[in-house]
C-alpha positions in Angstrom: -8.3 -6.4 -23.2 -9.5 -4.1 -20.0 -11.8 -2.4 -22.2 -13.6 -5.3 -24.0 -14.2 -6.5 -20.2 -15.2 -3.1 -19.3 -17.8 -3.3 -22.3 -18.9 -7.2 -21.6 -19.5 -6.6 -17.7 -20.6 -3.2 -18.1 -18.2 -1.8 -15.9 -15.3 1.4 -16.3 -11.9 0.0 -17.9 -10.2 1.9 -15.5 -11.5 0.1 -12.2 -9.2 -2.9 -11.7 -11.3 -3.9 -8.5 -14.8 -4.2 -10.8 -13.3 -5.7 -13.6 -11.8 -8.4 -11.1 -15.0 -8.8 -9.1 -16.3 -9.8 -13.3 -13.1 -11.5 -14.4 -11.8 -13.2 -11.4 -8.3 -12.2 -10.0 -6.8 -15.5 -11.1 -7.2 -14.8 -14.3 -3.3 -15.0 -15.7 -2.0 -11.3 -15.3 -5.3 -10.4 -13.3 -2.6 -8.9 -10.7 -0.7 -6.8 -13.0 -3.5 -4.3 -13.9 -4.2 -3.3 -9.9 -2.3 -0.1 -9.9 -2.1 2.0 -6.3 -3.0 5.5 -5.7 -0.4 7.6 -7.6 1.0 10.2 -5.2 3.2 12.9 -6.1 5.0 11.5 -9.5 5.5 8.0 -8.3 3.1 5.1 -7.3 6.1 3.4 -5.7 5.8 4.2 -2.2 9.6 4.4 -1.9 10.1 7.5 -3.6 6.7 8.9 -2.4 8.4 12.2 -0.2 6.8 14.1 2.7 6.7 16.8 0.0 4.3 14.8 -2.3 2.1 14.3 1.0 1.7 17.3 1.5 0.8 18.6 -1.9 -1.8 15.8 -1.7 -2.8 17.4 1.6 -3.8 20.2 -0.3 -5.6 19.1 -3.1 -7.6 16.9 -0.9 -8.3 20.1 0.8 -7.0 18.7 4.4 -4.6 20.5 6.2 -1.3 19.5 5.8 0.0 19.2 8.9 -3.2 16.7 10.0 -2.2 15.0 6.7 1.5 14.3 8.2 0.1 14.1 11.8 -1.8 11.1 10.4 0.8 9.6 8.0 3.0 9.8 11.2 0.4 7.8 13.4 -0.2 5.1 10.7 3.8 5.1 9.8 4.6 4.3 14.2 1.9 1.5 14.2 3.3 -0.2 11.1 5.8 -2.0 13.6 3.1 -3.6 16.1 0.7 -4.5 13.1 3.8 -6.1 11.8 4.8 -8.3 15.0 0.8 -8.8 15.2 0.8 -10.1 11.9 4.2 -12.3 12.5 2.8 -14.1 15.4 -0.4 -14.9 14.1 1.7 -16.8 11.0 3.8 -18.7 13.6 0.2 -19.7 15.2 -0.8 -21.0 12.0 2.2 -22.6 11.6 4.1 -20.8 9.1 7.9 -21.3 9.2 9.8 -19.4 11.8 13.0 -19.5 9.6 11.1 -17.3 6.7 8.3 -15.2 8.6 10.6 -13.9 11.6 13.3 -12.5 9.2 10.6 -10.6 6.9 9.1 -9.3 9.8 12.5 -7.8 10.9 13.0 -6.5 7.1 9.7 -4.9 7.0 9.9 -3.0 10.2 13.3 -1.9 9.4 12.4 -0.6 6.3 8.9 1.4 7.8 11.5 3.2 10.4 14.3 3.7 7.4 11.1 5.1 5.2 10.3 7.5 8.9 13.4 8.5 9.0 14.1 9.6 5.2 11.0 11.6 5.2 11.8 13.1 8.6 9.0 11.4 10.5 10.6 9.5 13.3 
């Protein structure tokens, strides 16, 4: 299927985003064939280590401890881009009862990902 779209829009097969921009992302399934970056063995970010980071440092060419210097930086505002996030769905009028809990699981897990890979 991804490559007779690839052929009928005249884009790669293996670029989700063009074929989507062609196909439409509702299309049924449209979301199952965006795949993430694969880093280190795994493109769940989960089991992504601060070992596979830095090998990806390396191949990119950037030292490695910039690359974790970075991941760090991005990893400590994941909280207050959370909260930000949280309000703005109460200002829109989203449901307190659903949006406050997920905000509170979401920043727990970003510090319990910090601390497993010995970023905190």
């Amino acid at each position: 299927m991804l490559r007779r779209w690839g052929q009928q829009y005249h884009v790669s097969a293996a670029n989700p985003f063009k074929l989507l921009a062609n196909v439409g992302a509702d299309v049924p399934g449209a979301a199952q064939f965006i795949v993430a970056m694969k880093i280190g063995e795994s493109y769940e970010v989960a089991q992504v280590t601060a070992a596979d980071w830095r090998r990806l440092a390396k191949a990119c060419a950037i030292e490695e401890e910039r690359m974790m210097e970075l991941l760090t930086a991005m990893v400590a505002a994941m909280p207050d881009h959370v909260t930000d996030a949280r309000d703005q769905a109460l200002r829109c009028g989203l449901s307190a009862a659903v949006v406050a809990p997920l905000a509170e699981l979401l920043i727990g897990h970003v510090c319990e990902r910090m601390s497993g890979m010995g970023l905190s």
